[in-house]
C-alpha positions in Angstrom: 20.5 -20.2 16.9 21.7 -21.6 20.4 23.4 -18.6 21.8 24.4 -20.9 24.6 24.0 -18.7 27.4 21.4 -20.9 29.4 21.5 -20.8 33.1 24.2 -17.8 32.7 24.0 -15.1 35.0 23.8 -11.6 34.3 23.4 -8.3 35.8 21.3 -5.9 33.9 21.5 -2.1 34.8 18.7 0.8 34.2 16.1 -1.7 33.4 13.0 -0.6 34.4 12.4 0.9 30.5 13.3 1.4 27.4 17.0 -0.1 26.1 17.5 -1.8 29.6 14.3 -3.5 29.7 14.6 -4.7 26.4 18.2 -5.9 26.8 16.6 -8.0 30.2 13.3 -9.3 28.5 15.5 -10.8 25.8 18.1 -12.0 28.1 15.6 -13.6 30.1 14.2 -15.6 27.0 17.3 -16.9 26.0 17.5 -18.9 29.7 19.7 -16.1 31.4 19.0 -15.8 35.0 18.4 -12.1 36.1 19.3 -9.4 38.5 17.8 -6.0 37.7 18.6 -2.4 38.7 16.7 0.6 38.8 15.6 3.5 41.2 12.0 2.5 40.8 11.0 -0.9 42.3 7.8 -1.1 41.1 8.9 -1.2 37.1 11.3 -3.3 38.0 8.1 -5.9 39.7 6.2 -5.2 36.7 9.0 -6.7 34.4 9.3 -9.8 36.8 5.8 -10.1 36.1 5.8 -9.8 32.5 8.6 -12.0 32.3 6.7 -15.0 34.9 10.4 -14.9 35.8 11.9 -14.1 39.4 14.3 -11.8 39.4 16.8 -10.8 41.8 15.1 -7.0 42.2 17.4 -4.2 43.2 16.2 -1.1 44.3 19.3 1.4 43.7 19.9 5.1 42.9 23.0 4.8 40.7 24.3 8.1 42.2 24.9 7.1 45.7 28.8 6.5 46.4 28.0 3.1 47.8 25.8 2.0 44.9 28.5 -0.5 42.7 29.4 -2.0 46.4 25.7 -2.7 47.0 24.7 -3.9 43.5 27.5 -5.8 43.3 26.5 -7.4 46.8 23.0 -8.0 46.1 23.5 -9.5 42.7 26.4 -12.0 44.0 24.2 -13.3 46.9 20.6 -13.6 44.6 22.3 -15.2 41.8 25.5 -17.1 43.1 28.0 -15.0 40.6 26.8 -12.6 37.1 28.7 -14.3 34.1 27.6 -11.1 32.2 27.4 -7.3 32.9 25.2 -4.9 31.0 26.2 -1.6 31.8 23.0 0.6 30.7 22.1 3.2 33.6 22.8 6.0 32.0 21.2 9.5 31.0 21.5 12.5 28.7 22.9 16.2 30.3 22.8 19.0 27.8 25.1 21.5 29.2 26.1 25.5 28.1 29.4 27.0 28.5 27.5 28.4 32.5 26.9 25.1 33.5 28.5 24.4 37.0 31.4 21.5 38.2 28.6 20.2 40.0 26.8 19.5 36.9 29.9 18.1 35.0 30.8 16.1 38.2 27.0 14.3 38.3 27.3 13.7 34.1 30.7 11.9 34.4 29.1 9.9 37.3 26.2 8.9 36.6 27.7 7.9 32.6 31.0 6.2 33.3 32.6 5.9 36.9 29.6 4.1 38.3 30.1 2.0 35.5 33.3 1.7 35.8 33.3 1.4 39.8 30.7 -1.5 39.6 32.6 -3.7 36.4 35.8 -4.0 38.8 33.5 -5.1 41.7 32.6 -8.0 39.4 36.0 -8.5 37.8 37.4 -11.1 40.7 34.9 -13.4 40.4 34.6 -13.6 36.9 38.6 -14.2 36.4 37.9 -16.7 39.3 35.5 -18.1 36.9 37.8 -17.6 33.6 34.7 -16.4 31.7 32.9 -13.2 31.7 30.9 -11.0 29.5 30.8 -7.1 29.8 28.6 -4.9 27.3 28.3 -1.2 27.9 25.3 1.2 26.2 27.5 3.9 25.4 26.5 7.0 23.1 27.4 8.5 19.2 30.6 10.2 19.5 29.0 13.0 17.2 28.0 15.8 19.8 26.3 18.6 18.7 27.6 20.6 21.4 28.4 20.5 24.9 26.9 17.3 26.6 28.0 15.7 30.1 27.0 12.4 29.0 29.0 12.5 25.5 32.0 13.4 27.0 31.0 10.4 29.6 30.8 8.1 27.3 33.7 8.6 25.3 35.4 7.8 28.9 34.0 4.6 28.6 35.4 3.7 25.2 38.2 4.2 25.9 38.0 2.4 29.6 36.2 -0.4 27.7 39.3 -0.5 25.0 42.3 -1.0 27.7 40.1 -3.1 29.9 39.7 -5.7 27.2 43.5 -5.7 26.7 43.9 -6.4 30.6 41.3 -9.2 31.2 40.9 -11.2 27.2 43.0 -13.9 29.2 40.8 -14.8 31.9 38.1 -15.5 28.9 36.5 -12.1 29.4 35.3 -10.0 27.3 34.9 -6.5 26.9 32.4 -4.5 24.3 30.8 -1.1 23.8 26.9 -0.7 22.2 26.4 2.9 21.1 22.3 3.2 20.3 21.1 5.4 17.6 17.4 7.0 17.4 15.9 4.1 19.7 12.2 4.2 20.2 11.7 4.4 24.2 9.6 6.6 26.8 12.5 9.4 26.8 12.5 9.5 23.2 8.6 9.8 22.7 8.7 12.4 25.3 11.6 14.7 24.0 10.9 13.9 20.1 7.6 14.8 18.7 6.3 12.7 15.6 7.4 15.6 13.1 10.7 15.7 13.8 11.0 12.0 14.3 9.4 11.4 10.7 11.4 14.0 9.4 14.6 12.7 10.9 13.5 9.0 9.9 13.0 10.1 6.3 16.4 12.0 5.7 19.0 11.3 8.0 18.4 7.3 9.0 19.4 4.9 6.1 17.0 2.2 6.9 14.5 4.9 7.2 13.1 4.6 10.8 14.1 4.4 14.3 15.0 1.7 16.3 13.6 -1.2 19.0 15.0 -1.9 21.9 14.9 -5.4 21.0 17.7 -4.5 18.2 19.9 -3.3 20.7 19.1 -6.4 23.0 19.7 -8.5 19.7 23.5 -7.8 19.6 24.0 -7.6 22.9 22.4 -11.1 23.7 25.1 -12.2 20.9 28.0 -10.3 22.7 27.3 -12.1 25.6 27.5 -15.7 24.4 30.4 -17.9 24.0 29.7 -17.8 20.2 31.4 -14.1 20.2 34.8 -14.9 22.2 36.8 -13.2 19.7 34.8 -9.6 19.8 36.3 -7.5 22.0 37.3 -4.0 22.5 35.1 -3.5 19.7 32.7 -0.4 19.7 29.7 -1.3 17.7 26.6 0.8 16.7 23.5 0.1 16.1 22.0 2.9 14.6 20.1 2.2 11.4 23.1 4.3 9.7 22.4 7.3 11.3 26.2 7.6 12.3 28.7 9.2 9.6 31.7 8.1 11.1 33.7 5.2 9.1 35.3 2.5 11.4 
């Protein structure tokens, strides 16, 4: 299928591994020219390499106040404008009832007002443009107790949700992408094979994890022209792991 999203541009957060890369590999195939983020460079020059693509390359910790300003910069001037915005830096905080402000300050950073800082950075010129294409990687709104990025990411549905309201008339877009058990380096770290045979076996309906080329899958749809009337949707892609029913 032509997705039709040749020569777009898109911007392509946390990509050095797992979900990211994947979103950007697939991207990339589909004629989509690139701007990456990560805090390691050197992933980020592997993937150019793998690809035998150039890539506008940005070195960023996501953290720092000024980062949206200075992705936002550096993607505009290596790639002209960014059509589409994949919104994937991200990370898990398992908190206790101790943990500090500090901590819960960092989570909601790092999961949604960076996020959020650097999507209305891009904004103008893709209203300028009357097209645009926004996909966040959220997170399961099942928690099994306290978690900085959960709460994070429930921020961003419901950002994501009244954003799409404000901007479906300038042609853009707005959708969330909440990954279930996704095989990546985090995941093969944290979960050891028992548990993620066990899991597999009773709790996922198509009976394994995920690749992050599932999760690139939809997104790559999401951001084509063929998926204009999608929006403010939350979609998961999960295998069936989920047991909520919308």
């Amino acid at each position: 299928m032509d997705l039709g999203i040749r020569a777009k541009t898109a911007l392509v957060t946390g990509a050095s591994m797992g979900i990211g890369r994947g979103i950007a590999t697939a991207l990339s195939r589909e004629g989509v020219r690139l701007a990456v983020v990560a805090r390691r460079r050197n992933l980020l020059e592997g993937l150019e390499k793998e690809l035998q693509e150039k890539l506008v390359i940005i070195e960023q910790d996501f953290l720092q106040p000024d980062a949206p300003e200075k992705i936002a910069a550096a993607a505009l001037k290596g790639l002209g404008s960014v059509d589409i915005l994949i919104n994937n830096a991200g990370g898990s905080r398992r908190f206790t009832l101790e943990s500090s402000e500090a901590q819960w300050e960092e989570a909601l950073t790092l999961n949604f007002t960076r996020q959020r800082q650097l999507t209305h950075r891009l904004l103008p010129q893709m209203i300028a443009h009357k097209w645009g294409r926004i996909v966040n990687i959220t997170g399961k709104s099942e928690p099994e107790g306290l978690n900085g990025a959960f709460a994070a990411k429930a921020a961003m549905h419901s950002w994501a949700k009244g954003l799409s309201r404000e901007v479906g008339k300038h042609g853009i877009t707005v959708n969330c992408v909440p990954p279930g058990r996704i095989i990546s380096e985090q995941i093969l770290r944290n979960y050891p094979p028992e548990f993620r045979k066990k899991e597999s076996e009773e709790d996922i309906p198509v009976g394994e994890y995920g690749q992050p080329a599932d999760i690139a899958n939809l997104v790559c749809f999401l951001a084509s022209p063929l998926a204009r009337y999608i929006t403010g949707a939350v979609i998961p892609v999960d295998g069936g792991l989920r047991r909520y029913q919308f």
